[in-house]
TIDRENPA-894933 format. One record per residue (C-alpha): residue number from 1; residue in one letter; x, y, z. Coordinates in Angstrom, 1 decimal. Layout:
N
NUM | A | X | Y | Z $
...
//
This chain:
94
1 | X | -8.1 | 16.1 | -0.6 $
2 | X | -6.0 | 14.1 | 2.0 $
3 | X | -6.6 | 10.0 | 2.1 $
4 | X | -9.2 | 10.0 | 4.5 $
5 | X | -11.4 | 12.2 | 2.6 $
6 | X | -10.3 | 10.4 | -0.6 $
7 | X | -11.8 | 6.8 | 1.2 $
8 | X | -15.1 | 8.2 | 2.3 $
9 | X | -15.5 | 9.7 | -0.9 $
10 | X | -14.4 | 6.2 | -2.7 $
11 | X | -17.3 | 4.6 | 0.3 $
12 | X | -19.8 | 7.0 | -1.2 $
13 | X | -19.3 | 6.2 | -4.9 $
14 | X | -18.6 | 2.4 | -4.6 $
15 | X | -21.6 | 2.2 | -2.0 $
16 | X | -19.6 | 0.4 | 0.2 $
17 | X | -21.0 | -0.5 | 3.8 $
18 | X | -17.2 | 0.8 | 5.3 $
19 | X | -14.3 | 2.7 | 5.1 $
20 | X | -12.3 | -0.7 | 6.0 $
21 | X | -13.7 | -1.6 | 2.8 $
22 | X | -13.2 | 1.3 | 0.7 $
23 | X | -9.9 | 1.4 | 1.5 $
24 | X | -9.6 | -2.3 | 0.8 $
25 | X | -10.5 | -0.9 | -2.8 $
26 | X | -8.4 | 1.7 | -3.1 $
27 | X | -4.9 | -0.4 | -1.9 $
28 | X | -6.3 | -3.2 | -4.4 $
29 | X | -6.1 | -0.8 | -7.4 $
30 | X | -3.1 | 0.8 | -6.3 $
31 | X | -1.2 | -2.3 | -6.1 $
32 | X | -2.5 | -3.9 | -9.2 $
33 | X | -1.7 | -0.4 | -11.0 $
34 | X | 1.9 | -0.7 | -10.1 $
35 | X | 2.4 | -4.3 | -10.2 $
36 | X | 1.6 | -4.2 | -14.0 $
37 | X | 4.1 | -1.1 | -14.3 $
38 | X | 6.9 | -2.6 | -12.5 $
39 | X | 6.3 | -5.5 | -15.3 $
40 | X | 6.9 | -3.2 | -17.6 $
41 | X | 2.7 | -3.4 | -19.0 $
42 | X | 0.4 | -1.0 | -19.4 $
43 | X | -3.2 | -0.2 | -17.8 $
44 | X | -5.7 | 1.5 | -19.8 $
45 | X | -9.1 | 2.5 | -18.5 $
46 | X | -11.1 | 3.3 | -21.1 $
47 | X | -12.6 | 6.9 | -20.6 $
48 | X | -10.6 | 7.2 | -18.0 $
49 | X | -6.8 | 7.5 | -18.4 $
50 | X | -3.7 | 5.1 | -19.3 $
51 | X | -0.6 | 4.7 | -16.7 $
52 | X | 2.5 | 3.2 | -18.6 $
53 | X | 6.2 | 3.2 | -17.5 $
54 | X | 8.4 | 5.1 | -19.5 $
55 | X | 11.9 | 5.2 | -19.7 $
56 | X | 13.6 | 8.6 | -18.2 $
57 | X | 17.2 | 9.3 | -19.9 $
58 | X | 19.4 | 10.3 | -17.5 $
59 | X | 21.1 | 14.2 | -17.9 $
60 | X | 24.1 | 16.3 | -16.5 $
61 | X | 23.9 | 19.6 | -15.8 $
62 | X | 25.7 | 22.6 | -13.7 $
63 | X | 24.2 | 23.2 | -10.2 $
64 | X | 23.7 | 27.7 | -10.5 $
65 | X | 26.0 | 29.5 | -8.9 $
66 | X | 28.6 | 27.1 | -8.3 $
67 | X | 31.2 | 25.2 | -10.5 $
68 | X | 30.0 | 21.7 | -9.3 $
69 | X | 28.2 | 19.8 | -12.2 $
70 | X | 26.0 | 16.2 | -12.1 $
71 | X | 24.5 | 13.8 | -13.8 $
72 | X | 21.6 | 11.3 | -13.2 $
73 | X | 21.2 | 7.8 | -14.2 $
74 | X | 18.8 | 6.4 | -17.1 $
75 | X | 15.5 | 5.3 | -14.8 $
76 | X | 11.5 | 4.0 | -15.7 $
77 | X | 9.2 | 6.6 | -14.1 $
78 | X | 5.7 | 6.0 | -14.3 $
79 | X | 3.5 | 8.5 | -16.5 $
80 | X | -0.7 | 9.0 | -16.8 $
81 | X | -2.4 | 10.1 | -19.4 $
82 | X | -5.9 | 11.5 | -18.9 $
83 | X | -8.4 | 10.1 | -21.4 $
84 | X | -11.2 | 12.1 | -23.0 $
85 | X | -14.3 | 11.3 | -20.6 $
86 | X | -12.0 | 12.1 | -17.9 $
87 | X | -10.7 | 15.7 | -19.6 $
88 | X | -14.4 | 16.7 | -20.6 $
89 | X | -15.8 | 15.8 | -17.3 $
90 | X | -13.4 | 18.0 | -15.8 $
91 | X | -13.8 | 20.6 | -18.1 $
92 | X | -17.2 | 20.8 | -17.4 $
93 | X | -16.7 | 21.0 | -13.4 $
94 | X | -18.9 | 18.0 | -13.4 $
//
């Protein structure tokens, strides 16, 4: 599903009149989502999922097939964990 079917979809659901404000909604949640992560706070939505930052340790490694090697920096990544209305709805196709 590409944006534009994702907003009429989100119109549907939300009943709202347009797709100006559907998308409205969408970029609303999407920004508070990772306003909250980028302070470091996390969002639960109860029967739905929780988004949290995390912090990512950084690793080396040896690129195959060559001698070269690297290493990557410590970094927060963001991470969602699906919550159990969300898991048995899907589970159940519905």
């Amino acid at each position: 599903m590409n944006k534009a079917e994702f907003v009429e979809l989100v119109q549907k659901s939300g009943d709202y009149k347009t797709k100006v404000e559907a998308e409205s909604a969408i970029k609303a949640f999407t920004e508070a989502v990772t306003t909250a992560l980028v302070n470091k706070e996390d969002v639960s939505l109860i029967g739905f999922g929780s988004f949290n930052a995390v912090l990512q340790k950084g690793k080396s490694g040896k690129v195959p097939g060559t001698d070269k090697t690297y290493t990557t920096e410590d970094k927060m990544v963001p991470k969602f964990k699906a919550g159990k209305g969300l898991k048995d709805r899907v589970a159940a196709g519905k």
